[in-house]
N, C-alpha and C positions, 0 to 999 in steps of 0.2 A: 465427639469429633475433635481431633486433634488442630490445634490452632498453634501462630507463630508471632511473636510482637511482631515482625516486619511487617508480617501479612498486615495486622490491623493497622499501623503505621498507612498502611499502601492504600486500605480500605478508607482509612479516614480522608489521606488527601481528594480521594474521589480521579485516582489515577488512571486513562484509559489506554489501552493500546495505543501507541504513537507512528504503526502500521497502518492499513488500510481499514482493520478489521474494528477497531476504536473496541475494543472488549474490554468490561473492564478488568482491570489486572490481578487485581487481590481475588477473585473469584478463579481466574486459570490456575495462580498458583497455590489457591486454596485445594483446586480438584485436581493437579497431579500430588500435594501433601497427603490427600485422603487417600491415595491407591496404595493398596497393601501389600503390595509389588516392592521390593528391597529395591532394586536398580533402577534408577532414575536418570536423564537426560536432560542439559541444559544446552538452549540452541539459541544462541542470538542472529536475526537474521540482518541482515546488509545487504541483501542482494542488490536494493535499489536498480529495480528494471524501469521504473514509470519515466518514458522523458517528461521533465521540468521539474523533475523532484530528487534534488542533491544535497538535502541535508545529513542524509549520515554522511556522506563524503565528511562536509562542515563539522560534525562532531567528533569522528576519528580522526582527522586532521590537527582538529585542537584541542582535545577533552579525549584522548583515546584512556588514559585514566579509569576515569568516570566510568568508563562501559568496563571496563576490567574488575575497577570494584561492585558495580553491579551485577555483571555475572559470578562473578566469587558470590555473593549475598546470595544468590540464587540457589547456587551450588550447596552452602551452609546452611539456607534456610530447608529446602527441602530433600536433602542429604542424600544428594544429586553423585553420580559415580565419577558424572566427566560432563564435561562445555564443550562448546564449538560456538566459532563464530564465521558464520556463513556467509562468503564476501565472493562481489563479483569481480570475473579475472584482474579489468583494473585496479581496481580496489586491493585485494590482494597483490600486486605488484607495487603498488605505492606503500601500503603498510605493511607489509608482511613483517618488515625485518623492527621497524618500530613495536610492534604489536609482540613481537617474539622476545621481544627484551623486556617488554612490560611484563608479561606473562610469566617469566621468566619459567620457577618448577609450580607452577598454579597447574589444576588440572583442567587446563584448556586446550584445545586443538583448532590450528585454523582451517578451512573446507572452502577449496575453488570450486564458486558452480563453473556452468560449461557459457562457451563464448557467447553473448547475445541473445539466451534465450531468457524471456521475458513469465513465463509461466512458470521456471525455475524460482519463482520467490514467493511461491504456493505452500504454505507450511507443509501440507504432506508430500506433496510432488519435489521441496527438497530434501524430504526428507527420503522420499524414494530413492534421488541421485544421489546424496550419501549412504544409502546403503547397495549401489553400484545396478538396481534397478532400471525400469522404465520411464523417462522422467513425466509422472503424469498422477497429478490430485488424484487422490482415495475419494473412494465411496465415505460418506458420514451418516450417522455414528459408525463404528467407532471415533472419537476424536481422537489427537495426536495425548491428547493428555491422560490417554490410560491406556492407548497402544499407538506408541510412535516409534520412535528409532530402535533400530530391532527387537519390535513391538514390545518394547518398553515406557512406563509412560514419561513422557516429553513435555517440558517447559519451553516452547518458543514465542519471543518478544523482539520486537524490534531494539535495534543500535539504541533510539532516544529512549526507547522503554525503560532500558537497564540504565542509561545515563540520568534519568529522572529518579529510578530507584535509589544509586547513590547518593542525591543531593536528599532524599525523604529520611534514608537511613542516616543523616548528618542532621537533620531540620533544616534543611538548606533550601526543600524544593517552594515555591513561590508561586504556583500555577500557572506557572509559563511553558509557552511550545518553542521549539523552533519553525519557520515556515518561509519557505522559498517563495522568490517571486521573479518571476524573465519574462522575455516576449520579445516582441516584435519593438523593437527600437530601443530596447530595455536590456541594460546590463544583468544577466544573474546575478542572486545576490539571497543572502539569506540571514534572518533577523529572528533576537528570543523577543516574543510578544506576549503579553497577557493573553490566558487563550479566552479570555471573555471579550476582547475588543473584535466587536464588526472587520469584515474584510475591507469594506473602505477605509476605515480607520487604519488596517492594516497597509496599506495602499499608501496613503498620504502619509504616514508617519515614518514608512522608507524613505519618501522625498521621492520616490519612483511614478508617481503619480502621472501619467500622461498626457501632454498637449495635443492629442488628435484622437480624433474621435474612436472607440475602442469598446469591446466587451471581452471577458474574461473566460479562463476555463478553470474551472475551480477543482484541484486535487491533483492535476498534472496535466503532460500535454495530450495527452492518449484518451484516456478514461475519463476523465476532468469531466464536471457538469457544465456547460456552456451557460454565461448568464451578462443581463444588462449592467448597468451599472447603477438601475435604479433596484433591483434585485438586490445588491448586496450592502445598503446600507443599514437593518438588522439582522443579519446574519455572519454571527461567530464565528471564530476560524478554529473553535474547539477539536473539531472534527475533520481538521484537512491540514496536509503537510505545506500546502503552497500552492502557489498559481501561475498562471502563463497569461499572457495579456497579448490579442489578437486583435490587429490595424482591423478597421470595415476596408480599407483598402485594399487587403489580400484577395486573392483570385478565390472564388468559396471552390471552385471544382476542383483545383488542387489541394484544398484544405479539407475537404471531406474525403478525395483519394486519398489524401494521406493517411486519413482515419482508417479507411476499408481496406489499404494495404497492409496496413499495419499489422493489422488484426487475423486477416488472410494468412500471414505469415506466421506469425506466434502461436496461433491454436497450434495444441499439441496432437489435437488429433482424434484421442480418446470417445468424443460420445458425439456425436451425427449433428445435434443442433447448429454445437459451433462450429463444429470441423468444416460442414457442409455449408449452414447459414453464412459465417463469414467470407466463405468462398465468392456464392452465390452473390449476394453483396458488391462484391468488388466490381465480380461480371457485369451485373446489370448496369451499376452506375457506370463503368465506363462503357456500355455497348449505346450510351446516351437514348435520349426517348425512353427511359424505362417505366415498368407500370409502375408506379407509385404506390399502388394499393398493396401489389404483390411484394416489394420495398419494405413497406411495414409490416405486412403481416412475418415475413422472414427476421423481423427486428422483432416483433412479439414474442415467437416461439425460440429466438436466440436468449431472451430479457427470461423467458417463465421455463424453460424445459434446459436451458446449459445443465450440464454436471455441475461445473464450479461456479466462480464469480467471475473467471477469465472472460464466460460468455455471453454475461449479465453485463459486466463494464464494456465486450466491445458496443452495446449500443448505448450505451449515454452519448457519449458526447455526441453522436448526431440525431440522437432525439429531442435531447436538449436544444440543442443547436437550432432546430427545424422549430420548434414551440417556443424555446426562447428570444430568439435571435429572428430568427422571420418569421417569428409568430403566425404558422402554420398549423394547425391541430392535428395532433397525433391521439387517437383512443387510448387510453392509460387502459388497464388489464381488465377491469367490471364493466367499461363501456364496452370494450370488445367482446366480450363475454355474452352480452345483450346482443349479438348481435349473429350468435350463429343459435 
């Protein structure tokens, strides 16, 4: 098996996807180096659709660099044809012309997804819309890394991925993340932290720390796990880009419509659970008095049967929410299972 110092470089820091997907990284770009496939694809993705999660913005803004020489390394290490870096409309209109001059004759190309859509930052489902496709996640296996961009195999990593690559390829990286934090009384704002310090500690050490009573949603404002603030005083922020911090004084009907609107809208459509579940969803909660039981059992089969992960994330945050937050019990998968 053919192997790369970067790769082992990437291997050793213990570097994980800086995505949603946290995979770790020296294995993906180990498994598009082993395809014996000549033509190769490097994709950095930016789409940044999660609201409360604005760090790549914060890294293309000031480190556009950084991601430039990471995807070059990319490109060099697994002798990749062409790059792209996959940026949503704003995004693209703020950096475009920055980005074009960094590039300058590197073999990159920049790729607008389309206005507002939130499932557009589904590695294959962008990858579909850059090949002028249906925008809508692939069936898996195959992964994108031995048949992706016209079903060639594809290296995609998020904006921080490749900006952490560069500092590994320099001995520069330090096992730091970047991670957002906003909310409700709370200016955005976004901080590099040790990704071993606790989210509290992450919290207090912004100096963002709140005077009124509050819980959290961990990962962003959509998807995000809902959680106390007795919850996250051993728990790492390895694994998450940022947080959103939620007053108890907000209306919960609004804050959970906002959830099930959300969601309702964005499903691309593609496979019944979501498409239908998130619908159904919305209805019930706002036709008020709704069955409850029937509530979860539609959050079960949206959480265990979605296609992707769009239809897995639309129920966190209000299951979470329900079992953390008003500690209400919800069956997790084996109790419900016991029960038909």
């Amino acid at each position: 098996m053919k192997t790369h110092p970067l790769i082992k470089k990437i291997e050793q820091a213990g570097l994980i996807g800086r995505g949603c997907g946290t995979f770790p990284t020296a294995k993906k770009w180990q498994a598009v180096l082993n395809e014996k496939e000549k033509e190769k694809y490097v994709i950095c993705n930016a789409s940044e659709s999660e609201p409360g999660i604005f760090k790549d913005e914060f890294i293309l803004n000031n480190y556009p660099e950084k991601v430039i020489d990471g995807i070059n390394l990319a490109i060099k290490t697994l002798g990749a044809r062409k790059g792209f870096i996959y940026l949503k409309p704003s995004y693209y209109d703020k950096f475009r012309q920055k980005l074009e001059v960094l590039i300058g004759d590197d073999k990159i190309e920049l790729f607008s997804k389309k206005l507002g859509d939130y499932i557009g930052g589904e590695e294959s489902a962008m990858i579909n819309l850059m090949e002028g496709k249906r925008e809508e996640p692939r069936l898996k296996p195959p992964f994108v890394t031995s048949i992706g961009f016209l079903n060639k195999p594809t290296l995609v990593n998020n904006c921080e991925t490749f900006y952490d690559i560069a500092l590994i390829d320099r001995g520069k990286y330090e096992h730091e993340r970047f991670f957002c934090i906003s909310g409700d009384k709370t200016l955005p704002a976004v901080f590099r932290f040790d990704e071993k310090i606790t989210v509290k500690e992450a919290i207090r050490k912004s100096g963002l720390y709140p005077d009124f009573p509050f819980f959290i949603q961990l990962g962003g404002k959509m998807s995000g796990t809902c959680l106390r603030r007795d919850q996250t005083d051993d728990l790492s922020i390895k694994y998450y880009a940022g947080l959103f911090i939620h007053s108890y004084e907000k209306d919960e009907k609004q804050l959970i419509r906002s959830w099930l609107k959300f969601f309702a809208e964005e499903s691309c459509g593609q496979c019944v659970p979501c498409r239908e579940g998130a619908y159904r969803l919305y209805n019930l909660y706002e036709s008020g008095g709704y069955d409850k039981e029937l509530f979860t059992d539609i959050l079960f089969t949206m959480e265990n049967t979605s296609l992707c992960s769009f239809g897995k994330m639309a129920t966190v945050a209000i299951s979470s929410y329900f079992k953390n937050i008003k500690q209400e019990k919800i069956l997790d998968w084996k109790e419900r299972l016991t029960c038909y």
